[in-house]
C-alpha positions in Angstrom: 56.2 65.0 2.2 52.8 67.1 2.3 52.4 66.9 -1.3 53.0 63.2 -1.1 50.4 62.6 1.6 48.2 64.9 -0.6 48.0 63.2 -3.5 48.0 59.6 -1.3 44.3 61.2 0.1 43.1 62.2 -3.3 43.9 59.2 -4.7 42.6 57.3 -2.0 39.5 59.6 -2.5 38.9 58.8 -6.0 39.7 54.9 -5.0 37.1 54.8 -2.5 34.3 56.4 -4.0 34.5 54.3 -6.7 34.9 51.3 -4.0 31.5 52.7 -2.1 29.6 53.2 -5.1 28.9 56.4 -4.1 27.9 55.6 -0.8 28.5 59.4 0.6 28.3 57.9 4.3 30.3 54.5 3.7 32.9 56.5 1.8 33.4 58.9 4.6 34.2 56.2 6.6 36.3 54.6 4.8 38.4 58.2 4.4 38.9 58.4 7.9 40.3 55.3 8.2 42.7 55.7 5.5 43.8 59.4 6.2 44.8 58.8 9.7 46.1 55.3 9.1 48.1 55.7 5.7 48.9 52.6 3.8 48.0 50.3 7.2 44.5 51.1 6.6 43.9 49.5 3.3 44.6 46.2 4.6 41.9 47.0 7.7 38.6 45.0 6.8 35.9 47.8 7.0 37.8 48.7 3.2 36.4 45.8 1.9 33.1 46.1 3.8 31.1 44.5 0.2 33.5 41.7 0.6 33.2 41.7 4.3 29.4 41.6 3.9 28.9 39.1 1.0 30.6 36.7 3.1 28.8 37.0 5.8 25.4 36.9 3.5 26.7 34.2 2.7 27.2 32.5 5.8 24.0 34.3 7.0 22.1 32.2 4.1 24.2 28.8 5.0 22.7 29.6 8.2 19.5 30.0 7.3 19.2 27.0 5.3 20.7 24.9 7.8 18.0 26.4 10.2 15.1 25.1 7.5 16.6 21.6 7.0 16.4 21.0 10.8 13.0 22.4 10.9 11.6 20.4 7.9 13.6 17.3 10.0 12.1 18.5 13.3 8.5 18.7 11.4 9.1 15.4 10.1 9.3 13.7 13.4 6.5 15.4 15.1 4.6 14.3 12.3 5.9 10.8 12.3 5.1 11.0 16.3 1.4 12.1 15.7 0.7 9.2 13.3 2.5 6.8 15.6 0.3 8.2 18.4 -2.7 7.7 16.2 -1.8 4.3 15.8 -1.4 3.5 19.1 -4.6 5.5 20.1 -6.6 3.1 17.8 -9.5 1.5 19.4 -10.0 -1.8 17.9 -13.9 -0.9 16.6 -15.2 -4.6 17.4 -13.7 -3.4 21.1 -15.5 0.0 21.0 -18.8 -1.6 20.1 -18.8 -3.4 23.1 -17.2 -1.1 26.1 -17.1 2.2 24.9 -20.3 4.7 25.9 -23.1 5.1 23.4 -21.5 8.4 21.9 -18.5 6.7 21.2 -20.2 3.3 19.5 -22.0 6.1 17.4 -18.7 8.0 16.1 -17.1 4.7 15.1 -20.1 3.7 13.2 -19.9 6.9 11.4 -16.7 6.6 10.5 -17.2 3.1 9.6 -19.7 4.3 6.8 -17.6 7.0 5.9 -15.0 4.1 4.3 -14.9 1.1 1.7 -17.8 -0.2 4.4 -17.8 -4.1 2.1 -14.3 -4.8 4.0 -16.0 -4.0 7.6 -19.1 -6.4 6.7 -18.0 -8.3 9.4 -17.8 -5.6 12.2 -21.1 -4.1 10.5 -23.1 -7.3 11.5 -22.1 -7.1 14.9 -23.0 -4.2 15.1 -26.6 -4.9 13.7 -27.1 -6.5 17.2 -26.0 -3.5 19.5 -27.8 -2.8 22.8 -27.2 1.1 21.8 -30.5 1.5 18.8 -28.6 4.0 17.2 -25.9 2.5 16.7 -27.5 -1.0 15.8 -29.4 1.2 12.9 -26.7 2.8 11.2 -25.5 -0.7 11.2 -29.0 -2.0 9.7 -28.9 1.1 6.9 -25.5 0.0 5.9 -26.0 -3.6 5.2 -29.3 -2.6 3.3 -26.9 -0.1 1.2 -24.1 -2.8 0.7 -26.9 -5.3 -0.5 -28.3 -2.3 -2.8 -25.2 -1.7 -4.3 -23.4 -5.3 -5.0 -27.2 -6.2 -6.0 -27.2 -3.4 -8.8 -23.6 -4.1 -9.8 -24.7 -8.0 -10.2 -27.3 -7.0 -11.8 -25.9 -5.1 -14.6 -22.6 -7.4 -15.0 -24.7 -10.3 -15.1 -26.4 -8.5 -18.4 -23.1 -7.3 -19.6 -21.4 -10.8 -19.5 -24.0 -12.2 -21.3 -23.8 -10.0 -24.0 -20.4 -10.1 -24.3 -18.7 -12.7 -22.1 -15.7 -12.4 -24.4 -14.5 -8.8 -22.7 -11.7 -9.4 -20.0 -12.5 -6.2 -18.0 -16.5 -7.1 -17.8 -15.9 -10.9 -16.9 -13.3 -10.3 -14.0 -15.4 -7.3 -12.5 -18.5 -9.8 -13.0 -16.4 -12.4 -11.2 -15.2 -9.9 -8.3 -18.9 -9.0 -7.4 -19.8 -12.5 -7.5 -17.4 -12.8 -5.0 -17.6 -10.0 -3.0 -21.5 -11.2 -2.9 -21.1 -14.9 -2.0 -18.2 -13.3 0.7 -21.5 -11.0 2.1 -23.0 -13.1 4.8 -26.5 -11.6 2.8 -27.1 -15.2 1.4 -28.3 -18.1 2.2 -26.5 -21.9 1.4 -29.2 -22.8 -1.2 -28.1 -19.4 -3.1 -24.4 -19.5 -2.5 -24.3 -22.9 -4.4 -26.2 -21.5 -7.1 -24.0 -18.7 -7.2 -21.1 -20.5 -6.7 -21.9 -22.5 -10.3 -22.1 -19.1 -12.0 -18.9 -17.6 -10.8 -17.2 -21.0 -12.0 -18.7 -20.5 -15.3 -17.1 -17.0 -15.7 -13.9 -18.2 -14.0 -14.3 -20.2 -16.9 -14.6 -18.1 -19.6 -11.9 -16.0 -18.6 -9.4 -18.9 -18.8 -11.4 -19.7 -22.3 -10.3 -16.3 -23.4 -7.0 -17.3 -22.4 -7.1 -14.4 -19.8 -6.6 -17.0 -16.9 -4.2 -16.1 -14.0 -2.8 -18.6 -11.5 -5.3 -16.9 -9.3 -8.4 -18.0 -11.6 -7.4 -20.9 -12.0 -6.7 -21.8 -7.9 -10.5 -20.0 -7.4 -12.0 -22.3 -9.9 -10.6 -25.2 -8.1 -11.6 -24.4 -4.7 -15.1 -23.2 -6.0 -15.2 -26.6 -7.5 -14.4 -28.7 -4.5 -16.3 -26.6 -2.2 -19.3 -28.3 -4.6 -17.8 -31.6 -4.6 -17.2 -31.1 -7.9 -13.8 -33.2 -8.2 -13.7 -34.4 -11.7 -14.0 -30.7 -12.6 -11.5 -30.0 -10.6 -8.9 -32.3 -11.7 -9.5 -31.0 -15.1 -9.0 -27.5 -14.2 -5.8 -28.6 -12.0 -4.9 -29.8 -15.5 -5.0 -27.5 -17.4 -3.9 -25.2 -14.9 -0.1 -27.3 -15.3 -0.7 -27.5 -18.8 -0.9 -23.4 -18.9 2.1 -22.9 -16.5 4.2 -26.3 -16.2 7.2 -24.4 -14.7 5.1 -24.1 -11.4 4.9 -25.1 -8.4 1.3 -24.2 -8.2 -0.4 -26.1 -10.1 1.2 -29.6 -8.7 0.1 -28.4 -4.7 -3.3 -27.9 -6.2 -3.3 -31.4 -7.8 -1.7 -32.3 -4.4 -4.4 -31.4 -2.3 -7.6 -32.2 -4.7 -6.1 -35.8 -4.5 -5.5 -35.6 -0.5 -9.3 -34.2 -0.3 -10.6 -37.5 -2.7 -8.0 -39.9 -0.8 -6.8 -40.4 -4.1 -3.4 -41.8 -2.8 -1.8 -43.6 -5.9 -2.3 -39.8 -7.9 -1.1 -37.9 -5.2 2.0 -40.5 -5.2 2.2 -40.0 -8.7 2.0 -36.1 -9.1 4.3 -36.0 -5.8 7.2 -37.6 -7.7 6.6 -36.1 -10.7 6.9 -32.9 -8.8 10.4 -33.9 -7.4 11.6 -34.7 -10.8 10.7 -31.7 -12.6 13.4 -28.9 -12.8 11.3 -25.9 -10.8 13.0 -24.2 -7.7 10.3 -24.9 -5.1 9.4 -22.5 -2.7 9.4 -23.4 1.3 6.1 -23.9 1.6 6.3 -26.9 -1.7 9.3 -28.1 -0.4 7.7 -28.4 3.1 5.2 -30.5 1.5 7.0 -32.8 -0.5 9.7 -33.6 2.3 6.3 -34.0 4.4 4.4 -36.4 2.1 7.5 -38.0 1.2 8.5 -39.2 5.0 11.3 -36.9 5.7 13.0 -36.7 8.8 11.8 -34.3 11.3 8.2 -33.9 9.5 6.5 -36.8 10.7 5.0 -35.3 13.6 3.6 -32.7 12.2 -0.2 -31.9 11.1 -1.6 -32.6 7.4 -0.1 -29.4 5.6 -2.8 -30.0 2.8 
């Protein structure tokens, strides 16, 4: 029986080391355990402490992960919280101009400048007229720089297009400036007709080089009826349906040149031509034709051209 448990610990020796890779302190452990629980402690779990471990590594790591998705989550609200607070912390800057102390007016007119100032033009000018000087001159210098800047940009388009009007990208960035310059507030009437005349010519020429949009041509129109211009107009609603006869576009155009010029018998005409064509109209056309052609439950309501 001695010689059997012998050679069971020497085995189990040999077994272990191996199992401990050598790991003088792990595989003294593990001897104990196994000497003075023969057999029984092979099946204990501190034998297969790499097992034992790599599984809890394992779960260790799950864990860990786990613990980084919830904080990327949690960092993910927080930051969806401060940008909601922003949000709701915004001062309107027409409001600030008026009731906020002189410190304040000053920031928001700095910060004003600091972005794409042609789409605050409007809050610019009021500001222009601010009790707080400061304030009312960095209102003043940024006109005067907006007025620099679309000036030298019309400038140098207006030469481009001239020598070239047959380039797409230099006709619609002349036309956007034109515009953005009419659109300024810097002008007066006399100057925004004039003006008017030569963004209709390049609107023009951009349908001439057959680079003409539903949005041209619907600028081109209004353009022209803001100068009375109506025979020009029709002709542009024209060949605006000749262009793009499968929409609905072109017919409300027609529609509300000949509601402008009282033109009853063409707006009859283009109405029911309209209702017989084969396009899927939108609400807003088929609000208008049930409007203008007496249907029930519209009568009552305003012009809707």
């Amino acid at each position: 029986m001695m010689y059997m448990y012998m050679l069971y610990i020497i085995l189990s020796a040999c077994v272990l080391l191996f199992i401990s890779n050598k790991n003088l302190k792990e595989w003294l452990l593990k001897m104990t355990v196994v000497s003075f629980l023969p057999i029984i402690g092979w099946f204990l779990p501190v034998i297969w402490a790499k097992k034992f471990i790599k599984n809890k590594g394992d779960m260790f790591g799950k864990y860990i992960n786990k613990q980084n998705e919830d904080i990327s989550v949690e960092l993910l609200a927080i930051q969806e919280k401060i940008e909601k607070e922003k949000e709701l912390n915004i001062v309107p800057i027409e409001e600030a101009l008026v009731v906020s102390d002189y410190s304040a007016r000053r920031k928001v007119m700095i910060d004003v400048l600091k972005e794409d100032t042609l789409q605050y033009m409007d809050v610019i000018k009021t500001a222009v007229l601010n009790e707080d000087t400061e304030t009312s001159h960095y209102a003043v210098t940024a006109v005067m720089e907006i007025k620099r800047k679309l000036s030298i940009s019309l400038q140098e388009l207006s030469v481009k297009f001239d020598q070239n009007n047959s380039d797409t990208h230099i006709a619609r960035a002349y036309a956007q400036v034109l515009k953005e310059y009419m659109d300024s507030g810097f002008l007066d009437d006399q100057t925004i007709r004039k003006y008017k005349f030569t963004y209709i010519h390049v609107l023009n020429q951009l349908i001439q080089n057959d680079d003409g949009d539903g949005e041209t041509f619907e600028e081109k129109v209004t353009t022209e009826m803001e100068l009375s211009e109506y025979s020009t107009a029709e002709n542009t609603c024209l060949e605006y349906l000749r262009k793009y006869p499968n929409s609905e576009k072109p017919y409300i155009c027609l529609l509300k040149l000949y509601y402008t010029t009282k033109s009853t018998i063409k707006m009859q005409s283009t109405l029911d031509e309209l209702k017989r064509s084969t396009i899927k109209l939108s609400n807003q056309a088929l609000t208008i034709v049930r409007y203008w052609s007496g249907g029930t439950g519209y009568e009552g309501k305003r012009e809707l051209l």
